[in-house]
PyMOL Python script that loads the backbone (N, CA, C, O; Angstrom):
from pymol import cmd

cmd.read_pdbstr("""\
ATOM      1  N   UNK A   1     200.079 110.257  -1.160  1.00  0.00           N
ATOM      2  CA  UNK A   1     199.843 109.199  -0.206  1.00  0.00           C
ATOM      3  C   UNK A   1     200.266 107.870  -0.817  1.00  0.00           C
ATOM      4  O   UNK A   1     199.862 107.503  -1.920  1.00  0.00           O
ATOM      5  N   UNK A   2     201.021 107.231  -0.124  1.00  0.00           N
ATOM      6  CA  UNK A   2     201.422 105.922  -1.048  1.00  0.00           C
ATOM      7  C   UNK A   2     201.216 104.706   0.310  1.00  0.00           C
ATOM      8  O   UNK A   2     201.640 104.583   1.459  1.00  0.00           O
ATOM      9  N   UNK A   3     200.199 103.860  -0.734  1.00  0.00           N
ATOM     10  CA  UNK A   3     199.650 102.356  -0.287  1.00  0.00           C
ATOM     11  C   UNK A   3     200.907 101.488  -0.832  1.00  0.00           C
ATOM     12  O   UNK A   3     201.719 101.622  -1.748  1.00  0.00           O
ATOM     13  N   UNK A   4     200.654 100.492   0.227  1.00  0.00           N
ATOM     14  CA  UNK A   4     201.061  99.149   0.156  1.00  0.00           C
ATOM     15  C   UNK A   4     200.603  98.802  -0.392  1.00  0.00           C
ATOM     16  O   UNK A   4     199.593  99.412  -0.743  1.00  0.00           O
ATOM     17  N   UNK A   5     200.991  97.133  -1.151  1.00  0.00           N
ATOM     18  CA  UNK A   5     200.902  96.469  -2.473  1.00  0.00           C
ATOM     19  C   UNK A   5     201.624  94.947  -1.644  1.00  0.00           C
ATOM     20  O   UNK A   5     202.762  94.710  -1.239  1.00  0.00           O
ATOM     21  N   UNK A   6     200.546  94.261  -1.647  1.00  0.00           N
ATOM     22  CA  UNK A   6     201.396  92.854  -2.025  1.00  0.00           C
ATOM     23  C   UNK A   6     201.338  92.252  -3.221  1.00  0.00           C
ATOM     24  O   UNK A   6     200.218  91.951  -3.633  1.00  0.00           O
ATOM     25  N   UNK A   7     202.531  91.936  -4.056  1.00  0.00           N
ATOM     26  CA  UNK A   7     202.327  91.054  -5.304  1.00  0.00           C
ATOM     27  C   UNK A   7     202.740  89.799  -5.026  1.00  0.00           C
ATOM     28  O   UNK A   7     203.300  89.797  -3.930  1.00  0.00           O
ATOM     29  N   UNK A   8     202.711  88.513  -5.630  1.00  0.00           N
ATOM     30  CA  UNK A   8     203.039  87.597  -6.053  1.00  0.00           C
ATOM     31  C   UNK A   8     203.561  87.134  -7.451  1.00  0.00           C
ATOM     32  O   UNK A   8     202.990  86.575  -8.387  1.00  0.00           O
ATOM     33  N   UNK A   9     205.052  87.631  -7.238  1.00  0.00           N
ATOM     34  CA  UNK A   9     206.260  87.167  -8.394  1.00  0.00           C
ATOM     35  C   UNK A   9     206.334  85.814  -8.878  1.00  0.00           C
ATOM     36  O   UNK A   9     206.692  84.756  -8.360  1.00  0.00           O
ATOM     37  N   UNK A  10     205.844  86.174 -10.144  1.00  0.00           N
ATOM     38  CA  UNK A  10     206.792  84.273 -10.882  1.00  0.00           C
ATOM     39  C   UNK A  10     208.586  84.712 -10.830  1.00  0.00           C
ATOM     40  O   UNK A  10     209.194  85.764 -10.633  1.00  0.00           O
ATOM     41  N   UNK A  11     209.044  83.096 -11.162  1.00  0.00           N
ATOM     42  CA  UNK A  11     210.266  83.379 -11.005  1.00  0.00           C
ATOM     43  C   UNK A  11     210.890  84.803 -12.054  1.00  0.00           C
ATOM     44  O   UNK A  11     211.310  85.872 -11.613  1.00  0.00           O
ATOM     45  N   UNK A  12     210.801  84.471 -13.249  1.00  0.00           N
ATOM     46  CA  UNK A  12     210.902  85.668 -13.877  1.00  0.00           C
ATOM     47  C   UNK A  12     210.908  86.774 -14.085  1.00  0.00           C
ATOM     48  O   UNK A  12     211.610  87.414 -14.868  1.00  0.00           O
ATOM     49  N   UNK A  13     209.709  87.271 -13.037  1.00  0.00           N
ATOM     50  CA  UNK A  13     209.714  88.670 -12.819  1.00  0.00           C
ATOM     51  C   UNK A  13     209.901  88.977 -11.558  1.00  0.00           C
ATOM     52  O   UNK A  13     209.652  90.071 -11.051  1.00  0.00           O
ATOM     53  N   UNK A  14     210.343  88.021 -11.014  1.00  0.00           N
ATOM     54  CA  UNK A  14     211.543  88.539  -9.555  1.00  0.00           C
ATOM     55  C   UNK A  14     212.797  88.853 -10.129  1.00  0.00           C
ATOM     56  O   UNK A  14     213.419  89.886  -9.881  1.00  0.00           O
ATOM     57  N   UNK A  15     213.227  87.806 -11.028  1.00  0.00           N
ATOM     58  CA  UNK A  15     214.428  87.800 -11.569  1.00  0.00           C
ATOM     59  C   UNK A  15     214.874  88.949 -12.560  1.00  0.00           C
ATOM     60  O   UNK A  15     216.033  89.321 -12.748  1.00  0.00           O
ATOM     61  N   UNK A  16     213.604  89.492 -13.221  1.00  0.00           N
ATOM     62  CA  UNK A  16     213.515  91.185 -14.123  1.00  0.00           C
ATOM     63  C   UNK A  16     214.019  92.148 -12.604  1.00  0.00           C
ATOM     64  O   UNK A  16     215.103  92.715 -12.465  1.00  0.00           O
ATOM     65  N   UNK A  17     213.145  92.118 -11.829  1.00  0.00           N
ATOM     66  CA  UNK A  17     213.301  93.066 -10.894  1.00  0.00           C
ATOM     67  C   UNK A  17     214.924  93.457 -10.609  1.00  0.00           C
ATOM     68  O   UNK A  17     215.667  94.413 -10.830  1.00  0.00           O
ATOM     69  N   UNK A  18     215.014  92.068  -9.956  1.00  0.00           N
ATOM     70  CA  UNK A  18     216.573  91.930  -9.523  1.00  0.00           C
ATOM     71  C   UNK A  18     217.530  92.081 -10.505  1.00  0.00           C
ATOM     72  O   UNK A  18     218.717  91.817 -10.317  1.00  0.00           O
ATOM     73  N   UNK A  19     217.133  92.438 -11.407  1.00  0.00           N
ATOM     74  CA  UNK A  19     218.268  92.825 -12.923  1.00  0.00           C
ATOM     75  C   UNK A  19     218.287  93.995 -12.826  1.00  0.00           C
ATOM     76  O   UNK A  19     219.378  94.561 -12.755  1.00  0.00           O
ATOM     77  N   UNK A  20     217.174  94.673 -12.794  1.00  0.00           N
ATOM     78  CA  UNK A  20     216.756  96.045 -12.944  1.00  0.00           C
ATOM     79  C   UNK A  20     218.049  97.084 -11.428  1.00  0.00           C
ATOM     80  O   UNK A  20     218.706  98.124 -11.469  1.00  0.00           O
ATOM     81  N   UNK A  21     217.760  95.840 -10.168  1.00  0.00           N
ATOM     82  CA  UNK A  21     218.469  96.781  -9.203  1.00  0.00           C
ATOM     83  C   UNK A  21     219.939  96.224  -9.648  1.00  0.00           C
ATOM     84  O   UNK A  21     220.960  96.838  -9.955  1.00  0.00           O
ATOM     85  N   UNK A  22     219.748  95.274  -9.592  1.00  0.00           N
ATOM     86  CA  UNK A  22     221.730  95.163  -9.819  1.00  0.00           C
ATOM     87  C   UNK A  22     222.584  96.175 -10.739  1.00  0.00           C
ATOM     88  O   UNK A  22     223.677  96.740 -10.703  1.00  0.00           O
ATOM     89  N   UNK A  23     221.334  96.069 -11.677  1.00  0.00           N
ATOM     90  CA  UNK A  23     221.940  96.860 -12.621  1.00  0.00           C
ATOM     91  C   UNK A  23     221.863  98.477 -12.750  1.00  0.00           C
ATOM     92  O   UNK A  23     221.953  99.245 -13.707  1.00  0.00           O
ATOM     93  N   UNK A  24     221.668  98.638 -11.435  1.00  0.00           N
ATOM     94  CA  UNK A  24     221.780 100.069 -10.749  1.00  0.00           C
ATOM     95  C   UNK A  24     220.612 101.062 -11.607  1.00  0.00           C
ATOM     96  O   UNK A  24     220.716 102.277 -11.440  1.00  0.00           O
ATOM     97  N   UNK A  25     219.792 100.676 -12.283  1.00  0.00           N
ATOM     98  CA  UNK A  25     219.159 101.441 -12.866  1.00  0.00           C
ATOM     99  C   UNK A  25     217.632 101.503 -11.803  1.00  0.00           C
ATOM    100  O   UNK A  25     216.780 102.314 -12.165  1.00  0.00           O
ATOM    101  N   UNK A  26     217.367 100.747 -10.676  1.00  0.00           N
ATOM    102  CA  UNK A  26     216.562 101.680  -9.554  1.00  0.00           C
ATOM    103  C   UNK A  26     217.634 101.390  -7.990  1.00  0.00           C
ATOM    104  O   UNK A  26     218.778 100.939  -7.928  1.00  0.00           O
ATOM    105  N   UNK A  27     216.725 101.848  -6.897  1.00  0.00           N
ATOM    106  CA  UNK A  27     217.330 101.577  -5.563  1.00  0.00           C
ATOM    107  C   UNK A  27     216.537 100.101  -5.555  1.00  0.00           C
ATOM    108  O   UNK A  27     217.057  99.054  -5.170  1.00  0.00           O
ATOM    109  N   UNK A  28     215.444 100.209  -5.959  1.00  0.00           N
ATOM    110  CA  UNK A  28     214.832  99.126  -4.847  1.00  0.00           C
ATOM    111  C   UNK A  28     214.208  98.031  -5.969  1.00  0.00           C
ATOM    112  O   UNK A  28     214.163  98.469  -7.119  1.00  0.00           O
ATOM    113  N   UNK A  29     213.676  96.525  -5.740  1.00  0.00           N
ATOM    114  CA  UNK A  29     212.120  96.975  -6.695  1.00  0.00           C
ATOM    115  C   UNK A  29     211.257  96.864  -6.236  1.00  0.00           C
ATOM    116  O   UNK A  29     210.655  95.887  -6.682  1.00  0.00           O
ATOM    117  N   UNK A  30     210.725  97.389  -5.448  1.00  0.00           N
ATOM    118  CA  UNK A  30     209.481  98.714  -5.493  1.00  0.00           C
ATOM    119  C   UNK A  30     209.453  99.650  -6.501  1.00  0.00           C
ATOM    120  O   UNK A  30     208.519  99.830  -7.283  1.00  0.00           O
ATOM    121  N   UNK A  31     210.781 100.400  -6.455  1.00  0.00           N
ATOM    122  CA  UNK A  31     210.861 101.403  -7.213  1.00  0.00           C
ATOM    123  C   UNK A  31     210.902 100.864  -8.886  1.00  0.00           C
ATOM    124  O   UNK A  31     210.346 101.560  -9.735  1.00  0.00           O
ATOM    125  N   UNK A  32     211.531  99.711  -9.236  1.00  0.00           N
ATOM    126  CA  UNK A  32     211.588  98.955 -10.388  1.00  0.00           C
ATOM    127  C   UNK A  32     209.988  98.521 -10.913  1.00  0.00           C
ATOM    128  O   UNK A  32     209.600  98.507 -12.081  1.00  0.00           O
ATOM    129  N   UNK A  33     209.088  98.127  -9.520  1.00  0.00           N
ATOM    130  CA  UNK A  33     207.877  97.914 -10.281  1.00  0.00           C
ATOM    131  C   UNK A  33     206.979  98.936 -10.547  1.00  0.00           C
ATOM    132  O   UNK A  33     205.977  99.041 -11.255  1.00  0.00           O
ATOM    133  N   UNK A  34     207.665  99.745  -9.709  1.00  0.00           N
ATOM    134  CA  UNK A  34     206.012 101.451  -9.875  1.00  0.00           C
ATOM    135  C   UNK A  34     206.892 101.524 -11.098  1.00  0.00           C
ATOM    136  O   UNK A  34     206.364 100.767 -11.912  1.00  0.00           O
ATOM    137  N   UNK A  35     207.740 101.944 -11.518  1.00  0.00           N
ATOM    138  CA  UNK A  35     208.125 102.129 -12.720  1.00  0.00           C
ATOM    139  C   UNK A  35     207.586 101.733 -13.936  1.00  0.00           C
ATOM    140  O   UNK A  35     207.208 102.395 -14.902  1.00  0.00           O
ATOM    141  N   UNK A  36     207.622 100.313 -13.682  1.00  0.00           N
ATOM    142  CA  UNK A  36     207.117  99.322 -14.843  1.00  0.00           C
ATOM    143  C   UNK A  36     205.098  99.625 -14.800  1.00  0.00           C
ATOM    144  O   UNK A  36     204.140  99.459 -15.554  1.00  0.00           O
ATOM    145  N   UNK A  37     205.264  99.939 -13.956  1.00  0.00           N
ATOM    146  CA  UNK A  37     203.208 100.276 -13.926  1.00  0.00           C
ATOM    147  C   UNK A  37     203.075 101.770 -14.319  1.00  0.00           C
ATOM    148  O   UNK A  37     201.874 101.992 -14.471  1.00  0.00           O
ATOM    149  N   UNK A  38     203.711 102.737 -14.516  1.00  0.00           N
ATOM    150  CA  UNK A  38     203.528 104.048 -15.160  1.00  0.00           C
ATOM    151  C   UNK A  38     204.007 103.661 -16.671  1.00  0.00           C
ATOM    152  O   UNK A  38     203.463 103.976 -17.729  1.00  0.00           O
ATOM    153  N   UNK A  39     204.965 103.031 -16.501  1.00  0.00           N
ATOM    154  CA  UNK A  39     205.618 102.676 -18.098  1.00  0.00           C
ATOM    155  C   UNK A  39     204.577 102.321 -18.601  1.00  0.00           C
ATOM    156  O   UNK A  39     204.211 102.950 -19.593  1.00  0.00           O
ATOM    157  N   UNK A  40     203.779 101.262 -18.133  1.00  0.00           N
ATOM    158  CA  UNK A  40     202.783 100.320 -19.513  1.00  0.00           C
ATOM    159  C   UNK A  40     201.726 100.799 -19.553  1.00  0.00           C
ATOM    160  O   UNK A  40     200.969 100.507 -20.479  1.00  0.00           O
ATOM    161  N   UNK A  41     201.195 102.044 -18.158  1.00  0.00           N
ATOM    162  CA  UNK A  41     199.856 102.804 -18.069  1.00  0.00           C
ATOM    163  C   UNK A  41     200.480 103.526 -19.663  1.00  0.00           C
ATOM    164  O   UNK A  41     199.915 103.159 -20.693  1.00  0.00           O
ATOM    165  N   UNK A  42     201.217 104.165 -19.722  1.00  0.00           N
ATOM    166  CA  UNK A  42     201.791 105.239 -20.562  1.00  0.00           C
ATOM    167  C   UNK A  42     201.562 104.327 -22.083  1.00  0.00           C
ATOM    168  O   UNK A  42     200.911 104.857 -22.983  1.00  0.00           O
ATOM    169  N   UNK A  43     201.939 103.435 -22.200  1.00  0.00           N
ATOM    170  CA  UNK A  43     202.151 102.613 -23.389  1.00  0.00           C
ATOM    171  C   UNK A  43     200.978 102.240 -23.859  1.00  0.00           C
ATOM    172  O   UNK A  43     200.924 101.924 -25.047  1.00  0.00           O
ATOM    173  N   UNK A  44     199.855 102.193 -23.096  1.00  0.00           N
ATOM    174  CA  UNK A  44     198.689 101.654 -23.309  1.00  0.00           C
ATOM    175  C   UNK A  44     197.575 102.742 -23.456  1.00  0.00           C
ATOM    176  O   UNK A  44     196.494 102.426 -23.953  1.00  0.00           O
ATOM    177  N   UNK A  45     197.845 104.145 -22.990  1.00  0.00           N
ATOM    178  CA  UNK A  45     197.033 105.226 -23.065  1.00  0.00           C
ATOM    179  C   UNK A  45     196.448 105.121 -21.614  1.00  0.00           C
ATOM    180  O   UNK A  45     195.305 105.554 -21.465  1.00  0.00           O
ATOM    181  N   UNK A  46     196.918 104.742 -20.825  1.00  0.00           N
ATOM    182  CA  UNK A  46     195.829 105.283 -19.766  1.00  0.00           C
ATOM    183  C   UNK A  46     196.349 106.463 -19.138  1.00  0.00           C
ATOM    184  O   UNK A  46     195.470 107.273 -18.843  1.00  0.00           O
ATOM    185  N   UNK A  47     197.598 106.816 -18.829  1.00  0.00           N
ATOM    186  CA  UNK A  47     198.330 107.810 -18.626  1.00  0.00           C
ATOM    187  C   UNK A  47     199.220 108.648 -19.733  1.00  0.00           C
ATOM    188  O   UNK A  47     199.888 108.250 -20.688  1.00  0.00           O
ATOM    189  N   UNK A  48     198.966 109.940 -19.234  1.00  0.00           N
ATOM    190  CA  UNK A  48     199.772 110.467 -20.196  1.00  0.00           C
ATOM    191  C   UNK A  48     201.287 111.386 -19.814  1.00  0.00           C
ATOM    192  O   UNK A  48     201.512 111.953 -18.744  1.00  0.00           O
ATOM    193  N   UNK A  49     201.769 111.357 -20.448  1.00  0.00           N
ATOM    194  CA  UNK A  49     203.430 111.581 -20.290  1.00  0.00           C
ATOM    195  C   UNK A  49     203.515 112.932 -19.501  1.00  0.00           C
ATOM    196  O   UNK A  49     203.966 113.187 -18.385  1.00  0.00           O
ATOM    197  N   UNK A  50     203.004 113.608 -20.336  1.00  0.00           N
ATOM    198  CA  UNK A  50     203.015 115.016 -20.454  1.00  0.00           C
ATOM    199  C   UNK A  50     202.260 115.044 -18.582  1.00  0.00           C
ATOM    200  O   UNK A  50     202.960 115.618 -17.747  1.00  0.00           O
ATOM    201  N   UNK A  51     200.891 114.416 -18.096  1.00  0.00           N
ATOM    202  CA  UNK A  51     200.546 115.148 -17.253  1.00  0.00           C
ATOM    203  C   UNK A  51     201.385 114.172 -16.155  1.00  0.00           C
ATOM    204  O   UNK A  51     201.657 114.824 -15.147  1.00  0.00           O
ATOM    205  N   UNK A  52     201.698 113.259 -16.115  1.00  0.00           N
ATOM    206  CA  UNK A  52     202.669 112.510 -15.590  1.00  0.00           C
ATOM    207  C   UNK A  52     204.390 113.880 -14.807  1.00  0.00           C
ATOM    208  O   UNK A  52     204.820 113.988 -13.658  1.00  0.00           O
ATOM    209  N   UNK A  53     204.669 114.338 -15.641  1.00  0.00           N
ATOM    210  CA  UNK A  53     205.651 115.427 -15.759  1.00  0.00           C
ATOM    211  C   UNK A  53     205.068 116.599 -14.848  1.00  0.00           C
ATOM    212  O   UNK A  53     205.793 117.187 -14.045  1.00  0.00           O
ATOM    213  N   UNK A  54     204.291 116.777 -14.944  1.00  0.00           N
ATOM    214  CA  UNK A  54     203.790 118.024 -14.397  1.00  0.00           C
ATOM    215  C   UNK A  54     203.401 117.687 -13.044  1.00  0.00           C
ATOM    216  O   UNK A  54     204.082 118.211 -12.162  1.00  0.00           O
ATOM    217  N   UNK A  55     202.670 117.099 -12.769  1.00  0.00           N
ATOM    218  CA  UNK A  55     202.678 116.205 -11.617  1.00  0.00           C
ATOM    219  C   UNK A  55     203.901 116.150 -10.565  1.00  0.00           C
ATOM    220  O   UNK A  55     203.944 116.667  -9.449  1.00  0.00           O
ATOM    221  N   UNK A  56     204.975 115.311 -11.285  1.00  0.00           N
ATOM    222  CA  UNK A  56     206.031 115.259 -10.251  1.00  0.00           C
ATOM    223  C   UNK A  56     206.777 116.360 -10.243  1.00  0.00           C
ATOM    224  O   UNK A  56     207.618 116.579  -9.372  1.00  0.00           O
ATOM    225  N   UNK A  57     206.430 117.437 -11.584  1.00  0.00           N
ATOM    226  CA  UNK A  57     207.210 118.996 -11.245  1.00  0.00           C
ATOM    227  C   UNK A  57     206.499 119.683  -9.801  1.00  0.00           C
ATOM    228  O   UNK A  57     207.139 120.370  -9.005  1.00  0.00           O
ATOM    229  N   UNK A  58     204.856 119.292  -9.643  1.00  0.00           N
ATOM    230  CA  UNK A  58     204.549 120.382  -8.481  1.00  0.00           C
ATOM    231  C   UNK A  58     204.667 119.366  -7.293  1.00  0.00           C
ATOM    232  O   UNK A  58     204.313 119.839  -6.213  1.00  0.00           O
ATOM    233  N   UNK A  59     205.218 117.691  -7.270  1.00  0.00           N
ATOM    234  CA  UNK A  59     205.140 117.435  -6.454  1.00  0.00           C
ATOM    235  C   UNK A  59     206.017 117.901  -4.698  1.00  0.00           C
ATOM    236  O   UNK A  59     206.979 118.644  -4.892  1.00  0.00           O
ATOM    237  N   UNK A  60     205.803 117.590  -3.326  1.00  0.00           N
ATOM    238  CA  UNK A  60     206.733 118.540  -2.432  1.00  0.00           C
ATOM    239  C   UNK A  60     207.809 117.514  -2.157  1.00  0.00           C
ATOM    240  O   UNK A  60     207.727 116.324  -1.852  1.00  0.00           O
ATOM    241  N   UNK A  61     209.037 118.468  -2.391  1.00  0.00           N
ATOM    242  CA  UNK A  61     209.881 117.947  -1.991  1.00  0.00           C
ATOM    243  C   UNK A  61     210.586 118.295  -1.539  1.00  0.00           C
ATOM    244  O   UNK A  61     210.650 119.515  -1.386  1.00  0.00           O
ATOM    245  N   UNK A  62     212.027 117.060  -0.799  1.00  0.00           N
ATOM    246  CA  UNK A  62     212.229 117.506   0.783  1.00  0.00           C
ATOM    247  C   UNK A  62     213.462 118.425   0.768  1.00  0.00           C
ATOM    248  O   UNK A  62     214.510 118.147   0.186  1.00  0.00           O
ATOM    249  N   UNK A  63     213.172 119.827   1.641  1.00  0.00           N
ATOM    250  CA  UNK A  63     214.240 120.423   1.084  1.00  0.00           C
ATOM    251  C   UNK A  63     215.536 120.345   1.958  1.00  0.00           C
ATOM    252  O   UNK A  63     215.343 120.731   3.111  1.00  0.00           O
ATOM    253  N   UNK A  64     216.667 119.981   1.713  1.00  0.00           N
ATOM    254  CA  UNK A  64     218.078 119.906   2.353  1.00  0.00           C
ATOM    255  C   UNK A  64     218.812 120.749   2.088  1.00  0.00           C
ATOM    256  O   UNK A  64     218.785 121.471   1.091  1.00  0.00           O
ATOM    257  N   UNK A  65     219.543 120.751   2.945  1.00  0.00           N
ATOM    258  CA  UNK A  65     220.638 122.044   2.992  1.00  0.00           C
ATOM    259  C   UNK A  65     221.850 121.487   2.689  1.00  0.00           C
ATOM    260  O   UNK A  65     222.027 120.272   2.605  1.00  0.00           O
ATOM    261  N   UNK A  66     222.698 122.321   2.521  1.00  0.00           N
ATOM    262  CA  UNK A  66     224.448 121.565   1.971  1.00  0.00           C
ATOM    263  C   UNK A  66     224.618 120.632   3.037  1.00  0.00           C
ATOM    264  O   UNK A  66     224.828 119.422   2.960  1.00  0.00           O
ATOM    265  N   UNK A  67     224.473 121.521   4.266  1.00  0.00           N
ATOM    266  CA  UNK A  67     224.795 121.120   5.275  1.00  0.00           C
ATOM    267  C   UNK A  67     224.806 119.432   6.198  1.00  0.00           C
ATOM    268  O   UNK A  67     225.705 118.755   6.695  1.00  0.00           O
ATOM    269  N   UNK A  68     223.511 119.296   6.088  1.00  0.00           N
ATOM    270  CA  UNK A  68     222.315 118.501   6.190  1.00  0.00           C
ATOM    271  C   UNK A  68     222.582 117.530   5.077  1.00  0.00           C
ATOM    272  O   UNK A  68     222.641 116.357   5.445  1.00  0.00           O
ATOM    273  N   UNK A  69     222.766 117.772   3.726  1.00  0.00           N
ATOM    274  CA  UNK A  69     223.003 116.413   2.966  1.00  0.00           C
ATOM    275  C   UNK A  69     224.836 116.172   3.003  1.00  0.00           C
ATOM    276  O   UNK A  69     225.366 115.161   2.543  1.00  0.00           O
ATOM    277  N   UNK A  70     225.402 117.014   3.473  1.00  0.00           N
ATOM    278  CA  UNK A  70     226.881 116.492   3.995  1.00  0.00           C
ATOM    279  C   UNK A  70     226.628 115.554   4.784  1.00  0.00           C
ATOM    280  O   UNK A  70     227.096 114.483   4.398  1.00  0.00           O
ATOM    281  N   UNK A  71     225.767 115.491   6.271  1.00  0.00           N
ATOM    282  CA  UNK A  71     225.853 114.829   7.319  1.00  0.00           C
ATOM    283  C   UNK A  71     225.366 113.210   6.751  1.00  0.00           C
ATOM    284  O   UNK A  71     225.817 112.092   7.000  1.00  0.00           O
ATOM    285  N   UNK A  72     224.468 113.590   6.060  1.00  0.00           N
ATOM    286  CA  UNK A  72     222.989 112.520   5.630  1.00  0.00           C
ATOM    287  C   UNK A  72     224.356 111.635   4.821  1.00  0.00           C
ATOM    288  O   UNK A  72     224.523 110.468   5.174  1.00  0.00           O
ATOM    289  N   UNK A  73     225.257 112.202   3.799  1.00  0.00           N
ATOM    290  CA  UNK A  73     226.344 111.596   3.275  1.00  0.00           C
ATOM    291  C   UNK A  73     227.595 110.620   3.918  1.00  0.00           C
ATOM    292  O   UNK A  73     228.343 109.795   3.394  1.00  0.00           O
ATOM    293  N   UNK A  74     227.430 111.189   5.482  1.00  0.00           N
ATOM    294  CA  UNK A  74     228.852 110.992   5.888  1.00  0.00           C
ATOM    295  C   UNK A  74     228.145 109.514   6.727  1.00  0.00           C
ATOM    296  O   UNK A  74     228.579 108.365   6.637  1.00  0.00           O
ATOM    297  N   UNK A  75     227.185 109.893   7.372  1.00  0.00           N
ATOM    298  CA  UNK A  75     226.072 108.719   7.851  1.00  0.00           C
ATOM    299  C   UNK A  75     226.308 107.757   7.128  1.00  0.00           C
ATOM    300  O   UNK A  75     226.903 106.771   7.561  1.00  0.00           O
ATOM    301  N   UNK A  76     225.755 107.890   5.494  1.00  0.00           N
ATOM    302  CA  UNK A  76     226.090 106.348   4.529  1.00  0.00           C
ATOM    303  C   UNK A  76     227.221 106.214   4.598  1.00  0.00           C
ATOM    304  O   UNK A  76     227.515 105.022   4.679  1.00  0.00           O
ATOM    305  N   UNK A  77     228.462 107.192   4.612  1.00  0.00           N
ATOM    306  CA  UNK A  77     229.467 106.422   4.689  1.00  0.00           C
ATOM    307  C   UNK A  77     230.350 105.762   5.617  1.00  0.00           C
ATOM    308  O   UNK A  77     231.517 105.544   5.294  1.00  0.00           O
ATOM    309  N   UNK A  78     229.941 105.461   6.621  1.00  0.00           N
ATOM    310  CA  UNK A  78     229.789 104.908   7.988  1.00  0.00           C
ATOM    311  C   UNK A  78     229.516 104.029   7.944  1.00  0.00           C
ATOM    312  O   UNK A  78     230.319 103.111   8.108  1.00  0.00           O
ATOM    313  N   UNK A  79     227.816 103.765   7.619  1.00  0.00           N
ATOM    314  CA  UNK A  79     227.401 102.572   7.301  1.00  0.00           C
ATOM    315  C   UNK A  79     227.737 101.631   6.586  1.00  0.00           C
ATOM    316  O   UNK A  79     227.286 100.549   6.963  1.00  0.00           O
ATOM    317  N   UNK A  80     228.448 101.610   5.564  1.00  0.00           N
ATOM    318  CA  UNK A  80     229.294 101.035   4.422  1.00  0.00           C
ATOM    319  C   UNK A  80     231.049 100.234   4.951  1.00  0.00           C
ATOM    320  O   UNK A  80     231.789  99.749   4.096  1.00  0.00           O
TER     321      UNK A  80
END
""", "prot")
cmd.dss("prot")
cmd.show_as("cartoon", "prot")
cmd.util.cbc("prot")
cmd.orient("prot")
């Protein structure tokens, strides 16, 4: 189940974010900040790696067909 979050960015860590997507290493930041909040849970001991892993191994995910991610493909490239 995933909640909404409002934060309030200093300039700086809008500007981390927006490094993070430019620099193609997430899609979004959203995805740049959940990142950075498992990262420092992990760094700090509140989470651990290992059950972190296991977790997103049994998590469900969506299953596509060749077929189906051809179309889903040709869609973005349309859009573009």
């Amino acid at each position: 189940m995933m909640e909404k979050v409002k934060l309030n960015l200093e300039k700086a860590e809008r500007e981390a974010l927006d490094h993070l997507v430019k620099a193609g290493f997430f899609p979004s930041r959203g995805e740049a900040a959940r990142a950075a909040i498992l990262k420092y849970a992990m760094d700090i001991g509140v989470l651990n790696r290992q059950a972190i892993w296991q977790e997103m191994e049994t998590a469900k995910r969506r299953e596509v067909t060749p077929k189906q991610l051809a179309k889903d493909l040709e869609s973005l490239e349309d859009e573009s």
